[in-house]
C-alpha positions in Angstrom: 10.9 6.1 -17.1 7.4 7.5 -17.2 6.3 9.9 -14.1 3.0 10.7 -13.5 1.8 12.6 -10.6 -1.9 12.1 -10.3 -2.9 15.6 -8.7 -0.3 17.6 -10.6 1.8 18.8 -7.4 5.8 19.2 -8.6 7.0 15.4 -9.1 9.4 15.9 -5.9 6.8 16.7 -3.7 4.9 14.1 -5.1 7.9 11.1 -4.5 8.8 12.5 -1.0 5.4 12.7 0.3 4.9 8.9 -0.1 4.4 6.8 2.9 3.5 3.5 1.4 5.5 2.4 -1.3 3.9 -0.4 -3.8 6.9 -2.4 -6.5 5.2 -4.5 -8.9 6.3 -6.2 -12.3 3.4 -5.6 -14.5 0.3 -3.0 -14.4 -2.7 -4.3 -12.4 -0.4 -6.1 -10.0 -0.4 -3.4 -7.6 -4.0 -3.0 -7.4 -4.4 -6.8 -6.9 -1.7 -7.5 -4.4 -1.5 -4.2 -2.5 -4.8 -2.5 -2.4 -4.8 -2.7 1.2 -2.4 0.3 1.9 -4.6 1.8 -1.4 -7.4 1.8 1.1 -5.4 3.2 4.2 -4.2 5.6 2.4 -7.2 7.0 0.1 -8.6 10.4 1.2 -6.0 10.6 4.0 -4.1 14.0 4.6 -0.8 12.1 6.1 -0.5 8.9 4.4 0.3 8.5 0.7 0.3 5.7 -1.7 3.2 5.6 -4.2 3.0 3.1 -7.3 6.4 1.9 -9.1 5.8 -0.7 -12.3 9.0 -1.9 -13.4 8.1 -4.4 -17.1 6.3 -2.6 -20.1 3.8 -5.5 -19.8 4.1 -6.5 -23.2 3.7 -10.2 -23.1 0.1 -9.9 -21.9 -2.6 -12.2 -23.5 -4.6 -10.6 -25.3 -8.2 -11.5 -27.2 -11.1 -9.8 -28.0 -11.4 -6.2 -28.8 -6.8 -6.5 -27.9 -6.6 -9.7 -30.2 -4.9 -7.9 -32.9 -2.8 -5.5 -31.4 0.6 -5.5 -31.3 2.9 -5.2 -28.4 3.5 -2.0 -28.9 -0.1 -1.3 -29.1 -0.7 -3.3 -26.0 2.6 -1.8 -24.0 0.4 1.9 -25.1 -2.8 0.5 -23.5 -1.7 -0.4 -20.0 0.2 2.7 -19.4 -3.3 4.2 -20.1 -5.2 1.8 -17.9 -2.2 1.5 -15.0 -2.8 6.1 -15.2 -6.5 5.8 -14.5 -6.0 3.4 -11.6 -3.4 5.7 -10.1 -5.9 9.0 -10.7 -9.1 6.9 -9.5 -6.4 6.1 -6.2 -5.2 9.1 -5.5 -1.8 8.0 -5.8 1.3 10.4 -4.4 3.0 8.9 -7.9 3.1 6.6 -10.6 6.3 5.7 -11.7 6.9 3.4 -14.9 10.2 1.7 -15.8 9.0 0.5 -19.0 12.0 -2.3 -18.8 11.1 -5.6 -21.1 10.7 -8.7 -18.6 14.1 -10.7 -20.2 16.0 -7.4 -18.4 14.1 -8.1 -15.4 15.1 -11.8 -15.0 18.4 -11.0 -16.4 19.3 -9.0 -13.4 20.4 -6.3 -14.9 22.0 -3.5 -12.6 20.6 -0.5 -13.9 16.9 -1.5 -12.8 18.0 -2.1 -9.2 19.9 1.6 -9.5 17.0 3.1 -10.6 14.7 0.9 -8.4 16.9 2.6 -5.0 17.4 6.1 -6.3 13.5 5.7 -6.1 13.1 4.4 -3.0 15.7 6.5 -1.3 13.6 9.7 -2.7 10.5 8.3 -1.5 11.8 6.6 2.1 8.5 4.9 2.4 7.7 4.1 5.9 6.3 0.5 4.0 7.3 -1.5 1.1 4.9 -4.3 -0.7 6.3 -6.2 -3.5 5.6 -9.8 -4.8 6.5 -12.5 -2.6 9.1 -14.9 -3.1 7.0 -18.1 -3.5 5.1 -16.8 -6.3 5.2 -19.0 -9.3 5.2 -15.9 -12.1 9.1 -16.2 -12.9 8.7 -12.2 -13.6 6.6 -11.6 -10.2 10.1 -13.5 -8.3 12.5 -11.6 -10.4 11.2 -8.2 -9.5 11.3 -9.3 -5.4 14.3 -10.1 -6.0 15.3 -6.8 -7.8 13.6 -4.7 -5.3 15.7 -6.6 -2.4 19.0 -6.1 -4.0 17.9 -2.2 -4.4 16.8 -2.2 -0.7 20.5 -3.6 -0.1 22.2 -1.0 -1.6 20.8 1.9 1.0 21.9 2.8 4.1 19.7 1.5 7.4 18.4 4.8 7.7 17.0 5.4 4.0 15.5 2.1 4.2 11.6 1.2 5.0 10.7 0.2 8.5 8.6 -2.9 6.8 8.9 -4.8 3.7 6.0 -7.4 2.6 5.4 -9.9 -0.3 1.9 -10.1 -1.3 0.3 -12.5 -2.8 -0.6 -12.2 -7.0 -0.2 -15.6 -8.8 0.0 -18.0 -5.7 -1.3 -17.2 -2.9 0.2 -17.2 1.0 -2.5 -19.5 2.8 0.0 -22.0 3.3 1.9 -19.5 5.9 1.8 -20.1 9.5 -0.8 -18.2 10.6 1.5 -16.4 13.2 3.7 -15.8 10.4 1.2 -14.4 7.9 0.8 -10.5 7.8 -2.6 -9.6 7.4 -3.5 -6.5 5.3 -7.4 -5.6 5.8 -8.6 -4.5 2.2 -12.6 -4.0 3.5 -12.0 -0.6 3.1 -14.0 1.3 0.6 -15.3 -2.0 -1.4 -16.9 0.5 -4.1 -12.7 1.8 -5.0 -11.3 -1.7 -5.2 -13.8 -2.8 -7.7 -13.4 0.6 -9.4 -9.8 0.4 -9.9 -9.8 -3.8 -10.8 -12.2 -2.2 -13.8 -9.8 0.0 -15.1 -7.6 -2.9 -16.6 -10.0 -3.8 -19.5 -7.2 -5.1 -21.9 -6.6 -8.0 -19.4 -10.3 -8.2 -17.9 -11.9 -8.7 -21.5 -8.2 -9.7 -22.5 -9.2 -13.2 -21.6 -8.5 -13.5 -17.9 -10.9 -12.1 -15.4 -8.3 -10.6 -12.6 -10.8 -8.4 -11.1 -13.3 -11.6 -9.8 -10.2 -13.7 -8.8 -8.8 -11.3 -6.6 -11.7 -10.5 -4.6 -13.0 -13.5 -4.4 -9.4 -14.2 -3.1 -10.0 -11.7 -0.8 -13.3 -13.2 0.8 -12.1 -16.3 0.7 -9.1 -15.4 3.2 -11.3 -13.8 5.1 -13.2 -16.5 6.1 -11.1 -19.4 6.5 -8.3 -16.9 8.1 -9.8 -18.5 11.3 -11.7 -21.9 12.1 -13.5 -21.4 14.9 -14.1 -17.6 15.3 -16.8 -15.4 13.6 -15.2 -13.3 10.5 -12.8 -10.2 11.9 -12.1 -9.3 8.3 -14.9 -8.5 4.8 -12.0 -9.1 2.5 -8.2 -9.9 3.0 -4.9 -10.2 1.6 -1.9 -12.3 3.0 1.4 -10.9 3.2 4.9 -12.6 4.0 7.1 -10.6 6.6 10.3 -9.5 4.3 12.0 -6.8 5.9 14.5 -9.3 7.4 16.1 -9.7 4.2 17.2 -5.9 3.5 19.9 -7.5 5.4 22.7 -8.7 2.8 23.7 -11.4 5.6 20.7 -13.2 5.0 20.2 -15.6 2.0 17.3 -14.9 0.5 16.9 -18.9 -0.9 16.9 -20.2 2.9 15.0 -17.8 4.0 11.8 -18.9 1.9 12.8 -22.5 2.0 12.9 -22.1 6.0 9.2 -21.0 5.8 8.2 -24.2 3.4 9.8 -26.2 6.1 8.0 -25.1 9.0 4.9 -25.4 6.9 5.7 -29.0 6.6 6.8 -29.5 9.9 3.4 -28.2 11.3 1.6 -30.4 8.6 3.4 -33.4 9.9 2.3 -32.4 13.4 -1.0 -32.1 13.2 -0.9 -35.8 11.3 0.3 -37.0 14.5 -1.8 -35.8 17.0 -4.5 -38.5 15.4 
């Protein structure tokens, strides 16, 4: 594991001052899904934003000026990039697992150890993560890592919230009283900033940086039919916090959600 503490306080300070608590599987992914609490938290003297990757993010695509490097190379290159975005943030921490994605999805129990000795230090008020109905097999492995770690504290180390965020499929299919909106208007000139940090993936071949915001807009203005925009730019979350609790199966609780999506599909059918 790689620690880096953006403003050089001691690495303790920097865990335990955290406030909201971003888990992704690769670099970039917390910028994209979870920039909203990025925003809430930036220049703020109470609220920090804490960053933990968990893969090495060596099976990225890579062309270009990255065509030829090896994944080595390339694991080198977004540890570099995933460090500017925490500096340009003003991250409480950046923590890097460095674990190969096969580990991920293998479940193995040392990443879901290490995944709640770090949240327990940080005891994040909030915790964002991917959501469960994401179709990047690594995105769903990591949720599902983080919620076995979440499962392990006790009730009283645990977050007050827990949301899935939206990366490689996004959450507009929710109900809309089930979606969790998280406002990322704030300081437009930061989230474009820290997207353009993650040039091996930008001018890798896929530009990240124009589908998330555009992402963003998009929700924005279709969140509502027949109302004037609330929001410049927004993300969807799904609700998680229910499943900390090791009572509740984590397969019906998504397939539950699908269903009343359909249900409300088929309803609206009817009416005409």
């Amino acid at each position: 594991m790689k620690m880096y503490i953006p403003d050089e306080k001691e690495e303790e300070e920097g865990v335990t001052r955290t406030t909201h608590l971003a888990i992704s599987a690769h670099e970039d992914d917390i910028e994209f899904m979870a920039y909203a609490p990025i925003a809430e938290c930036f220049g703020s003297k109470d609220k920090w934003f804490g960053a933990i990757v968990v893969t090495d993010g060596a099976g990225s695509p890579r062309s270009g000026l990255y065509a030829d490097y090896t994944d080595e190379e390339m694991k080198n290159v977004r540890v570099v990039e995933q460090k500017k975005a925490a500096f340009v943030g003003e991250y409480s921490f950046l923590a890097l697992l460095g674990h190969p994605s096969k580990e991920v999805k293998a479940g193995e129990g040392a990443i879901v150890e290490e995944l709640a000795g770090l949240i327990r230090r940080a005891h994040p008020s909030c915790l964002y993560t991917h959501n469960l109905a994401d179709k990047h097999e690594t995105h769903v492995a990591t949720a599902l890592r983080v919620i076995a770690a979440l499962r392990l504290l006790s009730p009283e180390e645990r977050p007050k919230k827990v949301y899935g965020c939206e990366v490689w499929r996004d959450l507009d299919w929710l109900p809309d009283e089930e979606k969790v909106y998280l406002d990322c208007g704030g300081h437009p000139n930061l989230m474009r900033a820290l997207s353009a940090v993650f040039d091996s993936q930008i001018a890798g071949g896929k530009r990240y940086d124009l589908a998330a915001e555009g992402r963003r807009l998009a929700n924005a203005t279709f969140s509502a039919s027949h109302a004037c925009d609330t929001y410049t730019a927004l993300n969807y979350a799904m609700d998680l916090t229910p499943l900390m609790d090791e009572t509740v199966d984590i397969a019906d609780y998504i397939t539950a959600a699908i269903e009343r999506f359909k249900t409300q599909v088929k309803e609206n059918i009817a009416k005409f």
